[in-house]
C-alpha positions in Angstrom: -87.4 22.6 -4.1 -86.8 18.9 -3.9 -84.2 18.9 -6.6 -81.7 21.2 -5.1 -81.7 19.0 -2.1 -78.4 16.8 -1.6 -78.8 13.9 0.9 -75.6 11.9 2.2 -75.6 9.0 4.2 -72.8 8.3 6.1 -72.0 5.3 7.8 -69.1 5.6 10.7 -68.1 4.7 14.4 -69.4 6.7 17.1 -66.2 8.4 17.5 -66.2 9.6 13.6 -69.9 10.7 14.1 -68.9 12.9 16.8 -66.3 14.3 14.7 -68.5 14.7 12.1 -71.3 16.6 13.7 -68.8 19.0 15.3 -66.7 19.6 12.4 -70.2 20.7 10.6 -69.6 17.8 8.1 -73.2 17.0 9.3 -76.6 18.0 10.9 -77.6 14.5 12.8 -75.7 11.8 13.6 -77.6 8.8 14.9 -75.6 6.2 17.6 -76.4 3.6 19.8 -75.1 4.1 23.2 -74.8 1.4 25.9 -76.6 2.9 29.0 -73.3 1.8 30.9 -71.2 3.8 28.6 -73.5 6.6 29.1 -70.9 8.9 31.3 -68.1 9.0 29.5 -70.2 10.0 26.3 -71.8 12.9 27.8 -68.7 14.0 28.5 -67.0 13.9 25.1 -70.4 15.6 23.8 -70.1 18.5 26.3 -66.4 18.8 25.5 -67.6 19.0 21.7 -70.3 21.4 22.5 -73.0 18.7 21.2 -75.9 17.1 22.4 -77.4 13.6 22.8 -81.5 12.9 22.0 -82.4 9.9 23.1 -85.5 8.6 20.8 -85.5 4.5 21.6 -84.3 2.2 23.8 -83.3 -1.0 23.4 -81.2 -4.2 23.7 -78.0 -6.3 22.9 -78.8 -9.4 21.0 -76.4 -12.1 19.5 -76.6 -12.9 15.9 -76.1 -16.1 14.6 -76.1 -17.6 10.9 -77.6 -20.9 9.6 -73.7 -22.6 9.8 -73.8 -21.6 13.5 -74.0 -24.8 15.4 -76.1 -22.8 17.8 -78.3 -21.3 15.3 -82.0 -22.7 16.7 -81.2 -21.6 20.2 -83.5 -19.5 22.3 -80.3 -19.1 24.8 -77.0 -19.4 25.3 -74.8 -20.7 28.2 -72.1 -18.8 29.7 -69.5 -21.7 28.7 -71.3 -21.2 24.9 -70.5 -17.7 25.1 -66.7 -17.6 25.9 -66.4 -19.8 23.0 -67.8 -17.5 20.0 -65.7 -16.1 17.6 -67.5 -12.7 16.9 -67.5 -10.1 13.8 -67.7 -7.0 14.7 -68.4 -3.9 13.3 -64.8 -0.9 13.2 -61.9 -0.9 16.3 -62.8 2.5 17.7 -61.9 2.8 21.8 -65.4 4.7 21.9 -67.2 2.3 19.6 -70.4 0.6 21.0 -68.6 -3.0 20.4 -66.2 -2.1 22.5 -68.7 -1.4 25.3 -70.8 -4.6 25.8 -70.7 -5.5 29.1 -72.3 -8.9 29.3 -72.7 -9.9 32.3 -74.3 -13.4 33.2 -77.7 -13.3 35.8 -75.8 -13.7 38.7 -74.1 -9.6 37.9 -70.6 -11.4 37.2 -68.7 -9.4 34.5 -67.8 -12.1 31.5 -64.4 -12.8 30.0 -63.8 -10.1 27.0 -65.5 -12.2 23.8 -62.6 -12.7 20.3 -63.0 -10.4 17.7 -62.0 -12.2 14.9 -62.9 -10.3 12.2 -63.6 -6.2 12.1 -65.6 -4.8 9.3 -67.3 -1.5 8.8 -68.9 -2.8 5.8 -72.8 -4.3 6.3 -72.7 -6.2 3.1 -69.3 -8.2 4.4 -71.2 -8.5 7.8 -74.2 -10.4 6.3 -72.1 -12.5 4.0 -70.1 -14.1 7.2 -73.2 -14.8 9.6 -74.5 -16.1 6.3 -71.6 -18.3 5.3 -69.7 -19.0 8.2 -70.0 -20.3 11.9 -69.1 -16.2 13.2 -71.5 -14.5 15.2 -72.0 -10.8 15.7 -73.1 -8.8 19.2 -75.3 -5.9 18.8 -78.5 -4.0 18.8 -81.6 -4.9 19.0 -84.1 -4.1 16.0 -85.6 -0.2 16.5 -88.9 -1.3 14.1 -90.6 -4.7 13.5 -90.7 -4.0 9.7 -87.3 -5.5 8.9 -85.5 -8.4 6.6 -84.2 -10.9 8.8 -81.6 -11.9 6.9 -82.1 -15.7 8.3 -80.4 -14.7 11.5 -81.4 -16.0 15.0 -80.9 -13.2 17.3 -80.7 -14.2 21.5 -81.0 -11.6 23.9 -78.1 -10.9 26.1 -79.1 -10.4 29.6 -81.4 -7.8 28.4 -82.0 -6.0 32.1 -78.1 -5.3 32.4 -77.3 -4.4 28.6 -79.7 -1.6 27.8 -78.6 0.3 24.6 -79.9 3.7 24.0 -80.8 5.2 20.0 -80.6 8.4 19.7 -78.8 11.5 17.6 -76.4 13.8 18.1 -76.6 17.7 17.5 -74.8 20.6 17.4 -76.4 22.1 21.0 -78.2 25.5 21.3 -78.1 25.3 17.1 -81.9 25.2 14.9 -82.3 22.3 12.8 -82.8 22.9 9.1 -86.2 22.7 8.0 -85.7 19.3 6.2 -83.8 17.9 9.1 -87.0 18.4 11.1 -89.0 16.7 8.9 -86.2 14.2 9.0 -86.5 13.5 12.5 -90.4 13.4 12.2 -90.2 10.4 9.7 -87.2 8.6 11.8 -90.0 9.1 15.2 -93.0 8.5 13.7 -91.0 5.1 12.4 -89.9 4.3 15.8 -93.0 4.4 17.4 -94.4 1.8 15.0 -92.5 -1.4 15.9 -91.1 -2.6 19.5 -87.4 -2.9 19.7 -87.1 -6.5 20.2 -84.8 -8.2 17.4 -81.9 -7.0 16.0 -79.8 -4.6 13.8 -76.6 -5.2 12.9 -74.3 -3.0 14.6 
């Protein structure tokens, strides 16, 4: 049975996903959703007759590389912060980059942060932290059992940037039997390892 099985893993904004999962291009989609965006996603799901299933939560993290001048530290200033020059994964208006609210301890919204570069490629994404003094905003690790990639990752405010994991399905629709078993793996996964560091968004 195995044989006649065709995987595909495709890697897109939220927006795409969304597409995607309506269009019956796909079964799951998996997204990270800022708790703050939370509203306005529900409301493009409902209007696309999907559904959101929230499995994790976690964090927003900054990422910085070894030519970071910043790189050993445990926590940035709100002065350090406005300065970054961040790389970002796509330019979608429902994307989760475009959603970080970072907001400094005393609840006061922060300047928007320069997007200098926009890539929906991981490989490119890894290669600048690695390389250069760019830094990258986004989730925090769903598992501890993850390469590190030599990145120091410093949580943002963590009580006022909650990100949700989850997928997306069509609603009121039975899951194939191997996207059950799917979902089994991906939970039984999550529970192993506290959301704490950092994936690349």
């Amino acid at each position: 049975h195995v044989r006649q099985l065709h995987f595909e893993l495709y890697t897109a904004s939220v927006a795409e996903i969304i597409k995607r999962v309506a269009g019956y291009q796909d079964e799951l989609g998996f997204v990270y959703v800022m708790d703050s965006q939370n509203t306005a996603f529900q409301y493009i799901l409902t209007r696309n007759h999907l559904e959101f299933v929230e499995l994790k939560k976690t964090q927003v993290v900054l990422y910085l590389g070894q030519k970071h001048p910043l790189y050993q530290a445990r926590e940035i200033s709100e002065a350090e912060l406005k300065k970054l020059k961040l790389v970002q994964c796509y330019e979608d208006e429902f994307d989760l980059n475009n959603y970080w609210k970072i907001t400094n301890p005393q609840g006061k919204d922060m300047p928007a942060l320069e997007s200098v570069v926009v890539t929906n490629s991981d490989c490119v994404m890894q290669q600048l932290l690695q390389t250069t003094d760019l830094a990258n905003i986004s989730s925090g690790y769903l598992t501890d059992d993850v390469d590190e990639k030599e990145l120091n990752g410093i949580p943002l405010f963590e009580k006022e940037n909650v990100v949700m994991f989850g997928y997306i399905h069509r609603r009121q629709e039975e899951h194939s039997e191997w996207g059950k078993r799917f979902l089994e793996f991906m939970m039984a996964n999550l529970e192993s390892g506290d959301p704490v560091k950092g994936q690349m968004e």
